[in-house]
Each structure stands twice: as structure tokens, then as C-alpha cells.
C-alpha positions, 0 to 999 in steps of 0.5 A: 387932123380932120384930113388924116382921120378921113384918111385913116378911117376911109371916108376922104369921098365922104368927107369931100376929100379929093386926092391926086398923083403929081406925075413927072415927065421929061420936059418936051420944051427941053433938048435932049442932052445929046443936042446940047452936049454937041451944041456946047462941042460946036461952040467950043471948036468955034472958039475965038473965031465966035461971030455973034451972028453965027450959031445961032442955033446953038446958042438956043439950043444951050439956052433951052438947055437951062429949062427944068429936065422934068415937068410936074402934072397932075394926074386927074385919073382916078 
């Protein structure tokens, strides 16, 4: 309550409130879905001829695919 009357009232500096904006931005560890949807496509055209040594690459790419699209950051601007 003390919070949302702070902010009613205008006062959050005043009462050492501090507000911040939680940004989303692309996640720069993530391939683009473009790599990864050609990734899956070499894969699949490899088929049963699948060596474990081979497409390497490509496996790495689709396991980076897995990672969150969007990070989270806390914007400190005011």
C-alpha cells in the first residue's frame, strides 16, 4: 500500500521509491530462424546417411535454437 500511495501521490523519489522499465530485445546468443530452419533442412536431406561426426555445425546451430528468442534487461535510464 505504502508504494501505490507513493505513486498516487507523486512522491516515489521521496519516499526512495525507485521505478525501472524491463526491456526485451532479441537474444544475441540465439540463431536467426533462417539458420536454424536451413540447419534442420541439411539434416533432414542427410537422413539416414547421418554421421555423428558429420554436421556438426548444424546440430549446434539447432541446439542454440532452443535458447529464449527475447532476453530481458533492465533499462537504468531515467
Amino acid at each position: 500500500m505504502h508504494f501505490l500511495r507513493s505513486l498516487y501521490t507523486q512522491n516515489l523519489q521521496k519516499e526512495k521509491f525507485n521505478l525501472r522499465r524491463l526491456k526485451k530485445i532479441p537474444n544475441p546468443n540465439r540463431p536467426s530462424q533462417a539458420e536454424i530452419n536451413s540447419a534442420r533442412n541439411i539434416l533432414r536431406l542427410a537422413g539416414d546417411k547421418l554421421d555423428m561426426t558429420k554436421h556438426l555445425k548444424e546440430r549446434e546451430i539447432i541446439r542454440q535454437g532452443r535458447k529464449p528468442r527475447l532476453v530481458e534487461i533492465l533499462d537504468t535510464t531515467y
